[in-house]
DSSP file (Angstrom, degrees, kcal/mol; ACC not computed):
  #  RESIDUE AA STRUCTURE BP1 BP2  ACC     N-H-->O    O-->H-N    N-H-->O    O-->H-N    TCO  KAPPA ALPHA  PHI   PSI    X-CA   Y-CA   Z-CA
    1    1 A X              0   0    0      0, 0.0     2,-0.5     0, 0.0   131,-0.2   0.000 360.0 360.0 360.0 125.5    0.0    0.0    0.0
    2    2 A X  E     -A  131   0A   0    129,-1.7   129,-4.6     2,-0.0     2,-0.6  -0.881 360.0-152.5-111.2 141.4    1.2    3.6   -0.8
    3    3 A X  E     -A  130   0A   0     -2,-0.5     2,-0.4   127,-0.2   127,-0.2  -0.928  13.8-159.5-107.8 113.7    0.1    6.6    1.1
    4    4 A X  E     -A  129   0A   0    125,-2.5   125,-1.9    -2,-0.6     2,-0.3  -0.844   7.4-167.7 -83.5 148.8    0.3    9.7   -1.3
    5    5 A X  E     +Ab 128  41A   0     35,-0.6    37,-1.1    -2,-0.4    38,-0.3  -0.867   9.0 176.5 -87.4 138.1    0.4   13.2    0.7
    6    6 A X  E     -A  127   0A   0    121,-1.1   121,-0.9    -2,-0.3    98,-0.3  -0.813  20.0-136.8-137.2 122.0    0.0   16.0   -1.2
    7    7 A X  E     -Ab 126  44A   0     36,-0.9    38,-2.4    -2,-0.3     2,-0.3  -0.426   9.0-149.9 -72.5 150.3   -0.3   19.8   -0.1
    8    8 A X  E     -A  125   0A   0    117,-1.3   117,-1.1    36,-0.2    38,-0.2  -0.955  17.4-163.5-104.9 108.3   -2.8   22.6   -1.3
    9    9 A X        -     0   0    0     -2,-0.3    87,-0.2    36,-0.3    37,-0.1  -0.173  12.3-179.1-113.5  59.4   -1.8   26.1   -1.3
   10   10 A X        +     0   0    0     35,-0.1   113,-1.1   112,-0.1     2,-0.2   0.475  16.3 156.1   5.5 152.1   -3.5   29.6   -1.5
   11   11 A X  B     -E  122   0B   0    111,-0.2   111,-0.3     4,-0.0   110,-0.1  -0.626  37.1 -98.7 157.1 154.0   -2.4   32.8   -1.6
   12   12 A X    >   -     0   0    0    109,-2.7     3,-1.0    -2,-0.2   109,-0.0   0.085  40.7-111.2 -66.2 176.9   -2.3   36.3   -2.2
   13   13 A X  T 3  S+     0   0    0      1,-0.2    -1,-0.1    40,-0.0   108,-0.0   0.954 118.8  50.0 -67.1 -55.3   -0.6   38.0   -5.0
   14   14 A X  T 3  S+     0   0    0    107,-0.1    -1,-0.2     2,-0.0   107,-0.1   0.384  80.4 131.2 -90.5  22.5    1.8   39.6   -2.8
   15   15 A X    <   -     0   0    0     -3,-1.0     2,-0.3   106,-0.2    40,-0.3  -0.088  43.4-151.8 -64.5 171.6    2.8   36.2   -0.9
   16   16 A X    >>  -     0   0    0      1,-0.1     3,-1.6    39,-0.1     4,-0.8  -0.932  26.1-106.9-147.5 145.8    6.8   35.5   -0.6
   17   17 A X  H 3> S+     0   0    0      1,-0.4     4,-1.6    -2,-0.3     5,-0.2   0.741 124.5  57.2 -48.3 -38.6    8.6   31.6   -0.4
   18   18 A X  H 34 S+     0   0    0      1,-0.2    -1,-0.4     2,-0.1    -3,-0.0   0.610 101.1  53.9 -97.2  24.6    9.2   32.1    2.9
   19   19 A X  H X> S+     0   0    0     -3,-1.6     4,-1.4     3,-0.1     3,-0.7   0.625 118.4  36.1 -52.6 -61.4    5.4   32.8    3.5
   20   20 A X  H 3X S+     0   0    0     -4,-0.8     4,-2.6     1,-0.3    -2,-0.1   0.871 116.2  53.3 -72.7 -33.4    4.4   29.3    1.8
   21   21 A X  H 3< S+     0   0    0     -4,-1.6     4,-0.3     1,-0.2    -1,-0.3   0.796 108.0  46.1 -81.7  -7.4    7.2   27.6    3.1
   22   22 A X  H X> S+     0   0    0     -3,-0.7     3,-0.6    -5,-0.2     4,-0.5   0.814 115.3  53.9-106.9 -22.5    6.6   28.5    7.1
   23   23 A X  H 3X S+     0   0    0     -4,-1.4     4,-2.6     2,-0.2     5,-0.2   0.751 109.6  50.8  -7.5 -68.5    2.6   27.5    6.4
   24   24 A X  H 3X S+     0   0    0     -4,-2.6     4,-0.6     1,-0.2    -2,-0.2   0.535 100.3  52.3 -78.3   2.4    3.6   24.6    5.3
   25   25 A X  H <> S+     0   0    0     -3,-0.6     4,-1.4    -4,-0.3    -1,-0.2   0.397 111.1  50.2-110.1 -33.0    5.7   23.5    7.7
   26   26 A X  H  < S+     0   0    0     -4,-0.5     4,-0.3     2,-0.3    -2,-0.2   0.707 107.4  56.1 -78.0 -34.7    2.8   24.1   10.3
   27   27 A X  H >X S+     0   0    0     -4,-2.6     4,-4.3     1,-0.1     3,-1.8   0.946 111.0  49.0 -57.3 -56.6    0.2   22.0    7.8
   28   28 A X  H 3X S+     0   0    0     -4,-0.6     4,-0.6     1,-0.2    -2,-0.3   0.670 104.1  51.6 -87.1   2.4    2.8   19.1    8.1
   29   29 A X  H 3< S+     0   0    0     -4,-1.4    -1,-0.2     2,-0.2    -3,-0.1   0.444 114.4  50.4 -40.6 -17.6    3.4   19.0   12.0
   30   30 A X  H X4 S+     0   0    0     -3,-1.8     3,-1.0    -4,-0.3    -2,-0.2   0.605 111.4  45.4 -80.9 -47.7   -0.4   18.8   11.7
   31   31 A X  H 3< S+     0   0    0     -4,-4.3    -2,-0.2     1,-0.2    -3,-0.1   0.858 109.1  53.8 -70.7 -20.3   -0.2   15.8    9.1
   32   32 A X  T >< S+     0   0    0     -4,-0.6     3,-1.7     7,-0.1     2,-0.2   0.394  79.5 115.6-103.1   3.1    2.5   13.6   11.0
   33   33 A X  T <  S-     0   0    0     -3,-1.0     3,-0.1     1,-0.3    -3,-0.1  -0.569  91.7  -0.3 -74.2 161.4    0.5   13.7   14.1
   34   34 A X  T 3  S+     0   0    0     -2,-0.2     2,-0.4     1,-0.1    -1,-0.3   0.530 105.5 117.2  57.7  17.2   -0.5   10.2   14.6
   35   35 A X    <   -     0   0    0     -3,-1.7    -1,-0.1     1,-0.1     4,-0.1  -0.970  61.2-136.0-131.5 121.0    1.2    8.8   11.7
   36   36 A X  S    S+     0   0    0     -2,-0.4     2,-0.2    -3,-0.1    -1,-0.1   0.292  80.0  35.4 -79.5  19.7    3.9    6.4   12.0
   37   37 A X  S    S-     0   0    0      1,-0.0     3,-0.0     3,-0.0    -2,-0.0  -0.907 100.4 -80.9-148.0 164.5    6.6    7.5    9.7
   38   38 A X        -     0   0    0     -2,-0.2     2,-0.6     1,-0.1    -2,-0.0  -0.077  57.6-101.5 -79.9 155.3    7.6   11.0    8.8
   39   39 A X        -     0   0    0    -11,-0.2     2,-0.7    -4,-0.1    -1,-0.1  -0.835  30.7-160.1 -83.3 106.1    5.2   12.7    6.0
   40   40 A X        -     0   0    0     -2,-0.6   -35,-0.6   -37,-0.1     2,-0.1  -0.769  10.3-144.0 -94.5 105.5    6.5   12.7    2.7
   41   41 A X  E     -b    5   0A   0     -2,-0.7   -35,-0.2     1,-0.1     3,-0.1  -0.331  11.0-169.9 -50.8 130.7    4.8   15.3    0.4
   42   42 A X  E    S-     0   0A   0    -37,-1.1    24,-0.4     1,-0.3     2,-0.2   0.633  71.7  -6.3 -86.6 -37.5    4.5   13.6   -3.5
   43   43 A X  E     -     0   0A   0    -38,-0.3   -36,-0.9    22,-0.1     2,-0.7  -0.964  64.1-115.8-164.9 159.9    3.3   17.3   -5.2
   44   44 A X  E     -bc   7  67A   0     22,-2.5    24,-3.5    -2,-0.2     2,-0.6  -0.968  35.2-158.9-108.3 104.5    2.4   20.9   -4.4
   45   45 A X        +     0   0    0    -38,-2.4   -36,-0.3    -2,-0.7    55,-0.2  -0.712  25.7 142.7 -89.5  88.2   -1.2   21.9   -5.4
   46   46 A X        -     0   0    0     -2,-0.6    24,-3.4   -38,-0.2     5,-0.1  -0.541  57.0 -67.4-133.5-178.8   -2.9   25.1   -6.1
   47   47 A X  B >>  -f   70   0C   0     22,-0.2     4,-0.9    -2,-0.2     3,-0.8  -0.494  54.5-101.9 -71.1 164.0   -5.7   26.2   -8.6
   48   48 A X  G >4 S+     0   0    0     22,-2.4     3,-1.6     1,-0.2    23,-0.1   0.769 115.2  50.9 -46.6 -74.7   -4.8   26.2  -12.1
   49   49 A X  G 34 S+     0   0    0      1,-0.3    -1,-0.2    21,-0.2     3,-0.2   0.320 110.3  56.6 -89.5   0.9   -4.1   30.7  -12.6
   50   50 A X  G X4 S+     0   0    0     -3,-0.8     3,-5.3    -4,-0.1     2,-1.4   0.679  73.7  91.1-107.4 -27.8   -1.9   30.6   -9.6
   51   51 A X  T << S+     0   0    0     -3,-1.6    -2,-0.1    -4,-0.9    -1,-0.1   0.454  83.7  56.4 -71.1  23.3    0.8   28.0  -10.5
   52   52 A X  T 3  S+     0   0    0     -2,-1.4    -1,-0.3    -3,-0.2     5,-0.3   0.307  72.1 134.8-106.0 -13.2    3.4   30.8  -12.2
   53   53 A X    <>  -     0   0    0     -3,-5.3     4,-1.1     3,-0.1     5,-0.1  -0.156  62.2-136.4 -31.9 119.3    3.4   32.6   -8.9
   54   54 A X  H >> S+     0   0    0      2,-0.2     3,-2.7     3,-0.2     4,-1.8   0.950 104.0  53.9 -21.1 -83.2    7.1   33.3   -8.5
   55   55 A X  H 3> S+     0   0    0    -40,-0.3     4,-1.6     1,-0.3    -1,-0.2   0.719 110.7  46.3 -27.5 -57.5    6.8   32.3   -4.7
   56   56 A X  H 3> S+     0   0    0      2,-0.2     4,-1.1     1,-0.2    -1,-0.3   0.619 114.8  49.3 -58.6 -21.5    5.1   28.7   -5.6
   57   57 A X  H <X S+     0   0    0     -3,-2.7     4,-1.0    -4,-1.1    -2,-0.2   0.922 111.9  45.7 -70.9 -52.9    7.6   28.3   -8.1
   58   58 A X  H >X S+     0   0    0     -4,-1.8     3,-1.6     1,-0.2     4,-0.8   0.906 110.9  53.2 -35.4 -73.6   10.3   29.0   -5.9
   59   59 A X  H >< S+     0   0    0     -4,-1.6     3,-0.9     1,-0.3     4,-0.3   0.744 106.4  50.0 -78.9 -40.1    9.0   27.1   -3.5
   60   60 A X  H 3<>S+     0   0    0     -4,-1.1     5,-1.2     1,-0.3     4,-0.5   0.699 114.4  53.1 -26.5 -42.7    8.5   23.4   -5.9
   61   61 A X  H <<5S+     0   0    0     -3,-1.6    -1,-0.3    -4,-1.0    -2,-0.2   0.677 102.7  45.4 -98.5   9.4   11.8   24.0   -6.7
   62   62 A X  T <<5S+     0   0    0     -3,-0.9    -1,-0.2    -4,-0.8    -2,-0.2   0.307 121.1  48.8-118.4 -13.7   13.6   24.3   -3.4
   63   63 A X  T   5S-     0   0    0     -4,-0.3    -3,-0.2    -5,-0.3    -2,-0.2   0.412 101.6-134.3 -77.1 -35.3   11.4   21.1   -2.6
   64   64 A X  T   5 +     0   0    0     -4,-0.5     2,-0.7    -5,-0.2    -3,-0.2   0.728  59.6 131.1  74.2  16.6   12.2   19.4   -5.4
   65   65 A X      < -     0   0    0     -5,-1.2    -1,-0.2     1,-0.1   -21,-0.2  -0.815  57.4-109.4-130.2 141.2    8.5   18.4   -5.9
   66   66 A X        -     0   0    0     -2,-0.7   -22,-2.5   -24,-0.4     2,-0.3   0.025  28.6-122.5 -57.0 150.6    6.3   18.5   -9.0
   67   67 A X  B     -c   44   0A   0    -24,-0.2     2,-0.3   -22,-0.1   -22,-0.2  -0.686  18.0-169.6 -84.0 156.0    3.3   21.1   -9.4
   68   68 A X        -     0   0    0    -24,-3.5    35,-0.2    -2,-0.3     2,-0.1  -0.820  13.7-159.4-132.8 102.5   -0.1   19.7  -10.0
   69   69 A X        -     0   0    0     -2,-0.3     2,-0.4   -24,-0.1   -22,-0.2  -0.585  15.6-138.0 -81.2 149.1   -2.4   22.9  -10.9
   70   70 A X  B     -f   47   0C   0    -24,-3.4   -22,-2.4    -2,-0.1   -21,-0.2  -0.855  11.4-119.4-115.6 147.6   -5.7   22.1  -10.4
   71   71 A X    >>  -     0   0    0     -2,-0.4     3,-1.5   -24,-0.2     4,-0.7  -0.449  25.3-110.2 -66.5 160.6   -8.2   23.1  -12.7
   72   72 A X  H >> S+     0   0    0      1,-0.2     4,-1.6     2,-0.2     3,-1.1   0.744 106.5  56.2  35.2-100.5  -11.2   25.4  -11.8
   73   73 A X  H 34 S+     0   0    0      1,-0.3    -1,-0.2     2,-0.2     4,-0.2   0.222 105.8  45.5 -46.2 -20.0  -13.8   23.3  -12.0
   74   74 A X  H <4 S+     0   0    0     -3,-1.5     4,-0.3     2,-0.1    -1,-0.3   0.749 104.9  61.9 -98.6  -9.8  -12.7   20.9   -9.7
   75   75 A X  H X< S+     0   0    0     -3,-1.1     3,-1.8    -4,-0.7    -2,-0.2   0.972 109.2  44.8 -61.4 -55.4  -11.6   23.5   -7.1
   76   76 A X  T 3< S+     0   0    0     -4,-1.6    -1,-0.2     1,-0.3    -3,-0.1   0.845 108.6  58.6 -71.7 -23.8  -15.5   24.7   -7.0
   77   77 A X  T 3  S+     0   0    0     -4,-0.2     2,-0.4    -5,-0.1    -1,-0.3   0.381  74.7 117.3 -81.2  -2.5  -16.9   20.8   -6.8
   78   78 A X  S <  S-     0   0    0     -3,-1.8     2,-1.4    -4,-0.3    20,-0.1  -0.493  71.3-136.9 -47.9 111.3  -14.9   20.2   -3.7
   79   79 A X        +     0   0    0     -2,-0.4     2,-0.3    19,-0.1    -2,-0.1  -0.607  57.4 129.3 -87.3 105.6  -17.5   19.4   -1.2
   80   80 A X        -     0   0    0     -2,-1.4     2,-0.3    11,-0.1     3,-0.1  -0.783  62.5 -85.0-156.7 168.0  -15.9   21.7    1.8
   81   81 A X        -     0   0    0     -2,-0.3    13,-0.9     1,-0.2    -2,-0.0  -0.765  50.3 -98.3-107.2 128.5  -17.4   24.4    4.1
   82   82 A X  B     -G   93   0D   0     -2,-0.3    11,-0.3    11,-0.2    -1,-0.2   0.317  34.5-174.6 -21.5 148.4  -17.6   28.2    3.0
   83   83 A X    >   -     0   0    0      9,-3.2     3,-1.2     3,-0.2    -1,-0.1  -0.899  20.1-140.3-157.4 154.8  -15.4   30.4    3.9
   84   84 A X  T 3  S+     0   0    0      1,-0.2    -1,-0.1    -2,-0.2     9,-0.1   0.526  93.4  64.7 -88.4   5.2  -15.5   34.2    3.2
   85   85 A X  T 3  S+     0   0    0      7,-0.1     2,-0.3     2,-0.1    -1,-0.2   0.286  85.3  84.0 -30.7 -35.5  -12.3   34.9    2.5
   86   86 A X  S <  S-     0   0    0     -3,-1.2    -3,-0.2     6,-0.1     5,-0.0  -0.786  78.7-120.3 -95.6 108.0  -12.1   32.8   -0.7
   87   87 A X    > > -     0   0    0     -2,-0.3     5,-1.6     2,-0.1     3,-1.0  -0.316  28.1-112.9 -60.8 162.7  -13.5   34.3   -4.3
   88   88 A X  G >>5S+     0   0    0      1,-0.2     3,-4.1     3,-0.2     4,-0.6   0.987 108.8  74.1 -53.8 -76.3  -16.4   32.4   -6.0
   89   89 A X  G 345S+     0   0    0      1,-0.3    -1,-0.2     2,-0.2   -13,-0.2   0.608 101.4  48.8 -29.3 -39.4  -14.0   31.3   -9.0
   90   90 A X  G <45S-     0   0    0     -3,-1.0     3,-0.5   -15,-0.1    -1,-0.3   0.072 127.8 -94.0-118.1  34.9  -12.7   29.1   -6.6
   91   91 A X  T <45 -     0   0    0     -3,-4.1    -3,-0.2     1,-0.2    -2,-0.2   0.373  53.4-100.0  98.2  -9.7  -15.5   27.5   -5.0
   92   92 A X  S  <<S+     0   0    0     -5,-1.6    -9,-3.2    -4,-0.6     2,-0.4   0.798  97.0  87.2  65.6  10.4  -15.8   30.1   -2.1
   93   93 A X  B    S-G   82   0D   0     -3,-0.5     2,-0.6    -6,-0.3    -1,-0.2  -0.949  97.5 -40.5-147.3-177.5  -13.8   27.4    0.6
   94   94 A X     >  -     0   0    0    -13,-0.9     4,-1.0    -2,-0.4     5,-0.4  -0.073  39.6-153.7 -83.5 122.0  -10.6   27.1    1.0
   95   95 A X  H  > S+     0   0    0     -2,-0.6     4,-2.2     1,-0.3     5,-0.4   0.764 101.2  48.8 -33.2 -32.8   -8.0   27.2   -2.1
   96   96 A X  H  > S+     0   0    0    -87,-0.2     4,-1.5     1,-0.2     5,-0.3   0.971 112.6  42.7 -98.9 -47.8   -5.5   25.0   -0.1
   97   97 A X  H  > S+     0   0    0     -3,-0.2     4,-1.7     1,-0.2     5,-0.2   0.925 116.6  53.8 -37.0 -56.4   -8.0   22.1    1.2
   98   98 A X  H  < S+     0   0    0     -4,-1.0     4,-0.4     2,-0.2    -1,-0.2   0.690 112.6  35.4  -5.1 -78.7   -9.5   22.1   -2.3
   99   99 A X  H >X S+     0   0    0     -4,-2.2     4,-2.0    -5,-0.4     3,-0.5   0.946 113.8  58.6 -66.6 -51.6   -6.6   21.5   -4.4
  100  100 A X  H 3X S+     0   0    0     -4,-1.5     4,-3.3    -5,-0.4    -2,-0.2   0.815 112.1  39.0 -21.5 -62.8   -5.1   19.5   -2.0
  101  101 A X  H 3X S+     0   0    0     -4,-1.7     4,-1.1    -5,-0.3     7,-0.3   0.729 119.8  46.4 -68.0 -36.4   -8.3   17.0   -2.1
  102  102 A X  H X4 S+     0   0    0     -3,-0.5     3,-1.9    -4,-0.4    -2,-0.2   0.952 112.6  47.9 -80.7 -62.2   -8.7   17.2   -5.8
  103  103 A X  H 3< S+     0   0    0     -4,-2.0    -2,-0.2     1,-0.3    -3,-0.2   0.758 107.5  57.9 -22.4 -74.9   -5.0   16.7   -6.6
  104  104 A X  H 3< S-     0   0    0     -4,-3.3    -1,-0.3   -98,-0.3     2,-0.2   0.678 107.9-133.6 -13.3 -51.6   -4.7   13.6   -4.2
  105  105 A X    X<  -     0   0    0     -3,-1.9     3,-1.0    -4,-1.1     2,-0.2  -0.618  42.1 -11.0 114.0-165.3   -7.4   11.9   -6.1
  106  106 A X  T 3  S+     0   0    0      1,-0.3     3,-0.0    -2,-0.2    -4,-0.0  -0.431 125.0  18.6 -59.8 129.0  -10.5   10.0   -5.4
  107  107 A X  T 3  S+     0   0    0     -2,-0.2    23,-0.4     1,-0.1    -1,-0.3   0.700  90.9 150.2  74.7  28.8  -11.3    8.9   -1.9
  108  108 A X    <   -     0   0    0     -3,-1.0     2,-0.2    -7,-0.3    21,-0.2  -0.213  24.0-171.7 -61.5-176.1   -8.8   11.5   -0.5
  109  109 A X  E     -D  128   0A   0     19,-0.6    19,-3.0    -3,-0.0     2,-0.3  -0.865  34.6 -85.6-158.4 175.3   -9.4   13.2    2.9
  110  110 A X  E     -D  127   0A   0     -2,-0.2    17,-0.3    17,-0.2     3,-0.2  -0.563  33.4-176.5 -85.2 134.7   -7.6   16.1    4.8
  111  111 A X  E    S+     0   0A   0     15,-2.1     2,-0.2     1,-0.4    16,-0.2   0.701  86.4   8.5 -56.7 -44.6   -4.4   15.0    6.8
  112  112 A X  E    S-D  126   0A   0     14,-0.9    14,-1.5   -15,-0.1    -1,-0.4  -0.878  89.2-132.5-161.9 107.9   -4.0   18.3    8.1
  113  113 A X        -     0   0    0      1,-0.3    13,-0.2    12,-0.3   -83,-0.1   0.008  49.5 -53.7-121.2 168.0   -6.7   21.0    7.5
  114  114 A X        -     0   0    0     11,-0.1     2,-0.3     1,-0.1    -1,-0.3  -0.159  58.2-171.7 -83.6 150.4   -6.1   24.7    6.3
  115  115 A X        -     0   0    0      9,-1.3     2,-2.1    -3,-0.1   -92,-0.1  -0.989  15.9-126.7-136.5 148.7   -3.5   26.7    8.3
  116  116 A X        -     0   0    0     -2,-0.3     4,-0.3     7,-0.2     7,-0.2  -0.428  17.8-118.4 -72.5  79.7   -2.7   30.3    8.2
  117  117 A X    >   -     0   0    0     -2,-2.1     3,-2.6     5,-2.0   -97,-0.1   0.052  31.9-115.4 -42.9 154.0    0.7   31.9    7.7
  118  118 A X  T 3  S+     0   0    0      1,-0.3    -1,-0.1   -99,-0.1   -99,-0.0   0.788 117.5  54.4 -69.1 -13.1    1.7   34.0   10.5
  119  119 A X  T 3  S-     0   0    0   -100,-0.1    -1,-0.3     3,-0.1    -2,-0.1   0.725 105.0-123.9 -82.9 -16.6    1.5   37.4    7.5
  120  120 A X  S <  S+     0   0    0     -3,-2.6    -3,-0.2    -4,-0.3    -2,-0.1   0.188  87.8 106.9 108.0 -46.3   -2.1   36.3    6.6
  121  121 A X  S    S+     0   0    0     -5,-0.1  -109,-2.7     1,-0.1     2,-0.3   0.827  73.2  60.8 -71.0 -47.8   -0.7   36.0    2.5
  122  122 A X  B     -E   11   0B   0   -111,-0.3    -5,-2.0  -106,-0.1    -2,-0.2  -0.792  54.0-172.8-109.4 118.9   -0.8   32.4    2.6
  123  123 A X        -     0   0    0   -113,-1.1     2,-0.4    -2,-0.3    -7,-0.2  -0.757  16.8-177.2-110.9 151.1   -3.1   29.2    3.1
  124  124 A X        +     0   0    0     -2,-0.2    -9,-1.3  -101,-0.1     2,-0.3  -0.995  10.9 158.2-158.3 130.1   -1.4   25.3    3.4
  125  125 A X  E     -A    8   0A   0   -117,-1.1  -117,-1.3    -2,-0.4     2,-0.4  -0.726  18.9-158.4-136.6 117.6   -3.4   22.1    3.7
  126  126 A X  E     -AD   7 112A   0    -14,-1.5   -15,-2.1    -2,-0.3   -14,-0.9  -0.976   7.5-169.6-155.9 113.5   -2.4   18.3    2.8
  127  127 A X  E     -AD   6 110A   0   -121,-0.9  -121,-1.1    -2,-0.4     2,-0.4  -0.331   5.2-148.0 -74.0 175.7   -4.4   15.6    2.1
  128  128 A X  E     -AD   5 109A   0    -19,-3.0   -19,-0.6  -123,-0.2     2,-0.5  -0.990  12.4-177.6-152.0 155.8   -3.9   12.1    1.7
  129  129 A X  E     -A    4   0A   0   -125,-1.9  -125,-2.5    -2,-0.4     2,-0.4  -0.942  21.7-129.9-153.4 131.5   -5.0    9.1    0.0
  130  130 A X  E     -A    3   0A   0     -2,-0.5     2,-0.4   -23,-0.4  -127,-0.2  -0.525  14.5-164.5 -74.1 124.2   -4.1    5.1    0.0
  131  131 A X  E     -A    2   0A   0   -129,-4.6  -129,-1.7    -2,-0.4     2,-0.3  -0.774   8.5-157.1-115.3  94.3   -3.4    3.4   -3.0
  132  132 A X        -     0   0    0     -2,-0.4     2,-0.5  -131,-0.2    -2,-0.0  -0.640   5.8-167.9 -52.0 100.9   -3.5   -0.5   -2.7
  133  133 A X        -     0   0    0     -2,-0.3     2,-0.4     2,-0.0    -1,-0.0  -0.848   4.4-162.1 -96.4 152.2   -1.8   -2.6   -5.1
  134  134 A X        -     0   0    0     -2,-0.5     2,-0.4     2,-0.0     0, 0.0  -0.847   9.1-173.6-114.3 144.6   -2.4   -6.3   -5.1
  135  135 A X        -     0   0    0     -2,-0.4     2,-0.3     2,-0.0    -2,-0.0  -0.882  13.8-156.4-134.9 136.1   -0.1   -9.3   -6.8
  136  136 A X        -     0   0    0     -2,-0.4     2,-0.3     2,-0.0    -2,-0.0  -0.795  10.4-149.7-113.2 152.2   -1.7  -12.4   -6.7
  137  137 A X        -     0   0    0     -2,-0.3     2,-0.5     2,-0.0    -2,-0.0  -0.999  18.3-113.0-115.1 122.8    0.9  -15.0   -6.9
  138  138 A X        +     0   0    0     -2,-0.3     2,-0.4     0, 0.0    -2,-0.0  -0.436  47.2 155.2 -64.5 117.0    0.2  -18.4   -8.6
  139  139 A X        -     0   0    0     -2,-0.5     4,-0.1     1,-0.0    -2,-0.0  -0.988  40.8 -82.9-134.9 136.0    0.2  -21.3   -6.3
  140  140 A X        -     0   0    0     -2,-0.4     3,-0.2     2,-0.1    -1,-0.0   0.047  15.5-133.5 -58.2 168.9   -1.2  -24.4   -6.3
  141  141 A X  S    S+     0   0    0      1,-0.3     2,-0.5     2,-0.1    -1,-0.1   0.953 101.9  33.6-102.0 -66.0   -4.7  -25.7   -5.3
  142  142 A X    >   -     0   0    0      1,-0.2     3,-2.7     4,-0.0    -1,-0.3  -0.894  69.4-150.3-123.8  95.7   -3.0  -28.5   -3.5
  143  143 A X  T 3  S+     0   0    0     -2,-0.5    -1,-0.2     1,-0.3    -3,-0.1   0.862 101.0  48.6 -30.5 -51.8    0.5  -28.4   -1.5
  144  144 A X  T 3  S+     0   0    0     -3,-0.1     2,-0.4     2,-0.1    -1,-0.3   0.697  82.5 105.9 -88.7  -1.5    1.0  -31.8   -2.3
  145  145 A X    <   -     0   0    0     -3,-2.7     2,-0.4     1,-0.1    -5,-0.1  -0.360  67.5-130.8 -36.6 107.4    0.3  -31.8   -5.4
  146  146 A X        -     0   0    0     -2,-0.4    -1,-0.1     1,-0.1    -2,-0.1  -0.566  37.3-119.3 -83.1 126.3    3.7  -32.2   -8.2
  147  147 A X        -     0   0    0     -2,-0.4     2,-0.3     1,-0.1    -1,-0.1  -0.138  23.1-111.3 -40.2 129.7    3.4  -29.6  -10.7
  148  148 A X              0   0    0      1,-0.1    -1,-0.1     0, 0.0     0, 0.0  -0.599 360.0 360.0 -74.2 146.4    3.1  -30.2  -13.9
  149  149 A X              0   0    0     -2,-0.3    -1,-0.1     0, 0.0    -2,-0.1   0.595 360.0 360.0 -74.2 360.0    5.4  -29.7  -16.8
C-alpha cells in the first residue's frame, strides 16, 4: 500500500517563499500527528491561474517536488465548508483544502486541515489518499500436489 500526501496552497498576489514555506511546515506537523513514519509530500497543489506565482515556483523547486495545478472546476466541486475569505471562481472554501483533495485523487481526505501563515498572505493544507496494489501470486490448489510440466 502507498500513502500519497499532497499539499494545497492559496495565496495572495503579494505572498513571498518564505510565507508558503513557514505555512507549510505548520500544515505538516499537523499531518505527522499520529502517523507512524515522517510525512512525505509527492506534489504541491494550487488552482490552475496561480501556478506561475514566483513564490510557488520558488517554493517546488527548493522542494524538489512537481506542481499539480488544479483546474477550476474541480476546485469549486470540492464538497468543503464556505469560507468568506475565498473568491467564487474558486468554489468560495478554502483554495488549499481544495486543491489539496482534488490533486490527491479519489477517496482523499484532509491529513491536516487549512492553516494560516503568521502574515495572513498564505493558506497550506495536505491531504492524503491510500493506493492499494495487489499481486496475486500463482500457487497451487493443492501443496501436495507435483506440478506439472
Amino acid at each position: 500500500m502507498t500513502i500519497t500526501f499532497v499539499a494545497g496552497l492559496g495565496f495572495r498576489a503579494h505572498t513571498t517563499c518564505e510565507a508558503l514555506q513557514q505555512v507549510l511546515e505548520q500544515a505538516l506537523r499537523t499531518a505527522e500527528r499520529g502517523q507512524l513514519l515522517p510525512v512525505q509530500l509527492r506534489a504541491l497543489a494550487t488552482a490552475e491561474d496561480k501556478r506561475s506565482h514566483p513564490a510557488f515556483v520558488q517554493l517546488a523547486a527548493e522542494l524538489g517536488l512537481p506542481v499539480r495545478p488544479v483546474p477550476l472546476a474541480l476546485l469549486v466541486a470540492q464538497d468543503l465548508p464556505p469560507s468568506q475569505h475565498v473568491p467564487a471562481r474558486y468554489g468560495a472554501h478554502s483554495l488549499a483544502e481544495a486543491a489539496c483533495l482534488a490533486a490527491a485523487g479519489r477517496g482523499a481526505v484532509l491529513a491536516a486541515p487549512r492553516h494560516i501563515s503568521a502574515d495572513g498572505s498564505a493558506t497550506a493544507a495536505i491531504a492524503t489518499a491510500a493506493t492499494v496494489t495487489v499481486t496475486i501470486a500463482a500457487t497451487a490448489l493443492n501443496p501436495f500436489q507435483t506440478p506439472v510440466p
